[in-house]
C-alpha positions in Angstrom: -32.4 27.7 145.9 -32.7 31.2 144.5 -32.0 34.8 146.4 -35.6 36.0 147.0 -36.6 39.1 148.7 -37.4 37.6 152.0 -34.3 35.8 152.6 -31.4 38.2 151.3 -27.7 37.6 153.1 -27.2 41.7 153.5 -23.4 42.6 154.1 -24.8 45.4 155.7 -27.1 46.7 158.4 -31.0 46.2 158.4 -31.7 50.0 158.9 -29.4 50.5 156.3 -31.8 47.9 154.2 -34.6 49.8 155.7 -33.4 53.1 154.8 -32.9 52.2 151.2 -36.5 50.6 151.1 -38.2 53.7 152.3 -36.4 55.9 150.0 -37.3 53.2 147.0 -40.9 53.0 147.9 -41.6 57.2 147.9 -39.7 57.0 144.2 -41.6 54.2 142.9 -44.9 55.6 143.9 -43.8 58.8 141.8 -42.4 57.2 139.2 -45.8 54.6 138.8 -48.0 58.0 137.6 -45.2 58.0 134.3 -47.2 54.6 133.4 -50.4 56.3 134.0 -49.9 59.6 131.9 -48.0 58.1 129.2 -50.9 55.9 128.5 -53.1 59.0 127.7 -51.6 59.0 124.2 -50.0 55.1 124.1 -52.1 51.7 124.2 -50.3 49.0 125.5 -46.4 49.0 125.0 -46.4 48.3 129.2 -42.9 46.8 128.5 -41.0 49.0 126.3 -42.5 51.8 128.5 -41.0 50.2 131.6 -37.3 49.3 129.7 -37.3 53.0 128.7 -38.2 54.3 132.2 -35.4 52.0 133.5 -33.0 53.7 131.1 -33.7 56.5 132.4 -33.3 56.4 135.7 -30.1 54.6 135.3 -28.6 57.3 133.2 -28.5 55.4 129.9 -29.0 55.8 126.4 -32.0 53.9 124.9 -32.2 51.8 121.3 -35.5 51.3 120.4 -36.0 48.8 117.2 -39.4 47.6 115.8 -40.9 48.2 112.0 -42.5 51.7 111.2 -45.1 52.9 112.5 -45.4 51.1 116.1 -45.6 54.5 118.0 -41.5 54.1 118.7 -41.4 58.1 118.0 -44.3 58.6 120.0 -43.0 56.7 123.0 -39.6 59.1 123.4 -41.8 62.4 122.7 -44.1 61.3 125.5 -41.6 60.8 127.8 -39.7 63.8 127.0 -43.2 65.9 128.1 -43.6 63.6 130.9 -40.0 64.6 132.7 -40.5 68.1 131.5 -37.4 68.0 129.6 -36.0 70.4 126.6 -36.4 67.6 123.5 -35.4 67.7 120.2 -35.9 65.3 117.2 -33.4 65.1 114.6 -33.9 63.1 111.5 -31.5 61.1 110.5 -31.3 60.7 106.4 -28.4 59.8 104.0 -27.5 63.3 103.3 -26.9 64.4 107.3 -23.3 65.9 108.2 -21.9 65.5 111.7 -21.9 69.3 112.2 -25.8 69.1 111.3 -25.3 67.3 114.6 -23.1 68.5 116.8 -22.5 72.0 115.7 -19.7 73.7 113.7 -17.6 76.7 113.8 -19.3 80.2 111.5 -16.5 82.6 110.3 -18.2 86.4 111.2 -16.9 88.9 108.6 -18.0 91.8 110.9 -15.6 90.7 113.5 -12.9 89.1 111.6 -13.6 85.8 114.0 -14.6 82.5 114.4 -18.1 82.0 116.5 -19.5 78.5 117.9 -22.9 77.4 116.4 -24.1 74.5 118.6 -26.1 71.9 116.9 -29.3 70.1 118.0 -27.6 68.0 120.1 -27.5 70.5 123.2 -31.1 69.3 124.6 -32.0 66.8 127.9 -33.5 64.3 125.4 -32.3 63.6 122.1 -34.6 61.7 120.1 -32.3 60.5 117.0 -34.6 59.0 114.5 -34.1 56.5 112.4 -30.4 56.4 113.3 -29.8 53.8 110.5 -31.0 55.4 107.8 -27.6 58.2 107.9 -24.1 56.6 107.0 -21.5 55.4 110.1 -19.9 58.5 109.5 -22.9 60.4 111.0 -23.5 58.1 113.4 -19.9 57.7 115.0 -20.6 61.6 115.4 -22.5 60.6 118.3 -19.2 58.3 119.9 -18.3 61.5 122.0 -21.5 62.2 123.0 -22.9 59.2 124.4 -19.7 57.8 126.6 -18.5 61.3 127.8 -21.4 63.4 127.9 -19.8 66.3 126.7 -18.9 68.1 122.7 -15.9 68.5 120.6 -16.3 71.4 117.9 -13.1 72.2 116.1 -11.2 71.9 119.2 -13.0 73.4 121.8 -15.1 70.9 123.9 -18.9 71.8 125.9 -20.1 69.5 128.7 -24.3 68.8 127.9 -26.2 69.9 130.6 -27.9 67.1 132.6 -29.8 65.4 132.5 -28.4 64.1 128.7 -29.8 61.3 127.2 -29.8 59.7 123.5 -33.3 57.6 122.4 -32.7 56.4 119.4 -34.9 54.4 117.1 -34.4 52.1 114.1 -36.0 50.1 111.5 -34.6 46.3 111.1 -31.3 46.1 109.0 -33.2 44.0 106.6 -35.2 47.3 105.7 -34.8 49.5 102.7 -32.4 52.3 102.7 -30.7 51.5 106.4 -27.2 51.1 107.4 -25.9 48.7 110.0 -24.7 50.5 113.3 -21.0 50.9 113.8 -20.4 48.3 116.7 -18.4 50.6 119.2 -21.8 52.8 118.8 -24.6 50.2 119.8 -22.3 49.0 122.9 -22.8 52.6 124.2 -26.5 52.1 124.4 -27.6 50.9 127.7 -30.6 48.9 126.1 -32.0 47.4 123.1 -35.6 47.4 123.1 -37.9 45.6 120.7 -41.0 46.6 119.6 -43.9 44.2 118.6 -47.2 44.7 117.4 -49.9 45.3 119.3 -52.6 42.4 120.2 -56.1 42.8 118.2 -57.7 44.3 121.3 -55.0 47.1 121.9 -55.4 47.7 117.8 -59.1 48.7 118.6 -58.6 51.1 121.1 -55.7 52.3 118.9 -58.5 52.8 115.8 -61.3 54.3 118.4 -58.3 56.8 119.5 -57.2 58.4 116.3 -60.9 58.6 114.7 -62.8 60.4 117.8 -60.7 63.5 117.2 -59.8 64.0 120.9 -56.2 64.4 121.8 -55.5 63.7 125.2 -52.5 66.6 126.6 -49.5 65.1 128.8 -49.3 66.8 132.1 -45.4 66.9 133.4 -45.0 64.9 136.2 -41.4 64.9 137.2 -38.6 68.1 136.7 -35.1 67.1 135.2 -33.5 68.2 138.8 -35.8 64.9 140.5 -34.7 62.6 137.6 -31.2 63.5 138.5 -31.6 63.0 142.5 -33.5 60.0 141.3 -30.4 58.8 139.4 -28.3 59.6 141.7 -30.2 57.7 144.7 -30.2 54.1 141.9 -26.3 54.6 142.5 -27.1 53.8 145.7 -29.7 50.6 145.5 -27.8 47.8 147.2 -25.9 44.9 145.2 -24.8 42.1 147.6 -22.1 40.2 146.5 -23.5 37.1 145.4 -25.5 39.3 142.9 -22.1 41.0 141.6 -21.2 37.2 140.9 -24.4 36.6 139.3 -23.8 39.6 136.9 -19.9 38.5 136.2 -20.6 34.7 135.3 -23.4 35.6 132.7 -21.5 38.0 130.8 -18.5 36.1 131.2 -20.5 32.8 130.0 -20.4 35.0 126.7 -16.9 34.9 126.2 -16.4 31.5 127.0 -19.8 29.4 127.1 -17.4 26.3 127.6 -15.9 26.9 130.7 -20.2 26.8 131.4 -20.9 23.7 129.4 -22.7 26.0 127.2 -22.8 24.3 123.7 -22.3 27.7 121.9 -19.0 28.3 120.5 -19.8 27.7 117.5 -22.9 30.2 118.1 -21.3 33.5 119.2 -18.6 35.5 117.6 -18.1 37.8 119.9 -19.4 37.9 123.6 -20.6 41.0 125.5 -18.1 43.8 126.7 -17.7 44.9 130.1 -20.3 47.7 129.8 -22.5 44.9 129.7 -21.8 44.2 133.0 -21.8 47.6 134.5 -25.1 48.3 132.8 -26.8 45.1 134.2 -26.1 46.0 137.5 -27.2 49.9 136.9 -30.5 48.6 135.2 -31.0 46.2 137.4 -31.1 48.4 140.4 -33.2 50.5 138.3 -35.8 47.7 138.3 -35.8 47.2 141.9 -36.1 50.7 142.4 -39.5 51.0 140.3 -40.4 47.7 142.3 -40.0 49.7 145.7 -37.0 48.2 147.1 -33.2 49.5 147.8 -31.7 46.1 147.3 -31.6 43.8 143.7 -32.3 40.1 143.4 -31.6 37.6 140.6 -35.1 38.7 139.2 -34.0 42.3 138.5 -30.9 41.2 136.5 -33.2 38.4 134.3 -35.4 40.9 133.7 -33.1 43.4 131.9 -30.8 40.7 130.9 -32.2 40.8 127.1 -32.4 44.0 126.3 -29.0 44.8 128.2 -27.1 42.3 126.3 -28.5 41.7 122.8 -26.8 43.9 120.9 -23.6 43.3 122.3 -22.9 40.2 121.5 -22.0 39.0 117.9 -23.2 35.9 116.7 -21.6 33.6 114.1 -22.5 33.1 110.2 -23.5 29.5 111.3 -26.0 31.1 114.2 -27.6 33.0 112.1 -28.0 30.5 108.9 -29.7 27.8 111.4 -32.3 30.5 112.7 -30.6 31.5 116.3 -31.1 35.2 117.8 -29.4 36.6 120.6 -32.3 36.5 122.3 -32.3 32.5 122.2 -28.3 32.4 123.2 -29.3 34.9 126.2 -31.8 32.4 127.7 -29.9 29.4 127.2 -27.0 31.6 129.4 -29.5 32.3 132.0 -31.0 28.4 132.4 -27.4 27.5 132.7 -26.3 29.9 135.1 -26.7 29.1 138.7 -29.1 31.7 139.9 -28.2 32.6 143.9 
């Protein structure tokens, strides 16, 4: 039978529990008015809104993939106004240096020295746009910056100020003009999120929006120093052992789907690395957190489970001739796996 809310085996103490659920409930009840404001300017998208929210408050950097023109750029700007973060957009083309990222090193004739001129990338929110439309060199310019949260110019390294976080979006590799993502880049996002069209309804709304000529303004609703006490309290959402287990067997059934009697060697080329499973445990307390509770269960680790793990694992030539995603090899894991 699986863990459910009402009948979790806590290693700790009820007031503990209690604590924790108090604390969850007053942030999820702030964090619910994001959802509300960010809808001023987006229809629909309740999904990729809530994934990116997640990221957030788990401290982790955000892929966003869909065609152009589904409101991806939109979404990160919103957000960026909605935490009352300094943003800035950088567009990534074919000609962009690293330095146009990170920042280089000016020689100054009047004083016969060298002077630091720090790129774009010293803002809360960095919305890198179309990431795959600059060559991997570029894009590995961002290793450093994602996994250590701090700057290397010629030398001399800068810690970012906090909070720091990466959104980036990109159009399918199948598109024109776009460069697949080194590897030991996209395992350094948090999550992949994908991006569909809207229904025919939300397209409507969409229409009546843009040809009224009324903007709607976004009002701040949370300051970067509560996103980082909010951060800093998901550190603390409990895990109970059985749900560390949980998190270890569907990575790990990855790597070696036959030691699951998962029929998918032949499937996956590489499995998921072991950020995979710190960020399913981070995202998944994220979830519960935004749910109002200080503990997880099996349903807050399913429901980040895609978009934590499909871009870190590799599947095979064969896979992808015979039509399988990652997405389709991540819910055969999860029907196999014994949920607790």
């Amino acid at each position: 039978m699986a863990l459910r809310e009402n009948d979790v085996n806590y290693s700790v103490s009820n007031e503990e529990i209690k604590k924790l659920n108090e604390q969850a409930q007053k942030y999820a009840e702030k964090l619910s008015l994001v959802f509300d404001e960010s809808h001023k300017v987006i229809v629909g998208q309740q999904d990729a809104l809530q994934k990116i929210l997640i990221s957030i408050v788990s401290d982790g950097h955000i892929l966003l993939e869909s065609v152009p023109g589904l409101a991806k750029t939109l979404m990160v700007k919103t957000m960026a106004q909605i935490f009352d973060v300094n943003q800035v957009r950088i567009q990534f083309t074919p000609d962009l240096l690293p330095a146009d990222i990170v920042g280089t090193k000016i020689y100054k004739s009047a004083s016969g020295s060298f002077v630091t001129q720090k790129g774009p990338i010293f803002h809360n929110f960095v919305l890198a746009d179309e990431i795959n439309r600059a060559p991997p060199k570029v894009q590995s310019a961002l290793l450093e910056v994602m996994q250590e949260r701090n700057v290397t110019i010629h030398g001399d390294t800068f810690e970012l100020t906090k909070p720091f976080l990466v959104l980036a979006t990109q159009n399918p590799i199948e598109n024109e003009g776009t460069y697949k993502l080194p590897e030991a880049q996209v395992d350094r996002f948090a999550l992949k999120i994908i991006i569909d069209y809207p229904s025919k309804q939300e397209e409507l709304e969409i229409i009546e929006r843009n040809s009224s000529g009324q903007l709607n303004t976004i009002q701040p609703i949370i300051s970067p120093d509560e996103i980082l006490e909010i951060q800093k309290f998901n550190e603390k959402i409990y895990a109970d052992k059985v749900i560390t287990e949980y998190i270890a067997d569907i990575v790990n059934a990855t790597r070696n789907p036959k030691d699951y009697d998962l029929d998918l060697e032949n499937m996956i080329e590489f499995g998921a690395s072991p950020r995979a499973s710190i960020w399913l445990m981070r995202t998944a307390k994220a979830n519960a957190l935004l749910n109002g509770r200080g503990f997880i269960i099996p349903e807050d680790v399913k429901a980040v489970a895609h978009e934590v793990l499909r871009h870190r694992i590799i599947l095979t030539f064969e896979a992808e001739a015979n039509g399988i995603t990652q997405d389709k090899v991540i819910d055969f894991v999860l029907e196999k796996i014994t949920t607790p």
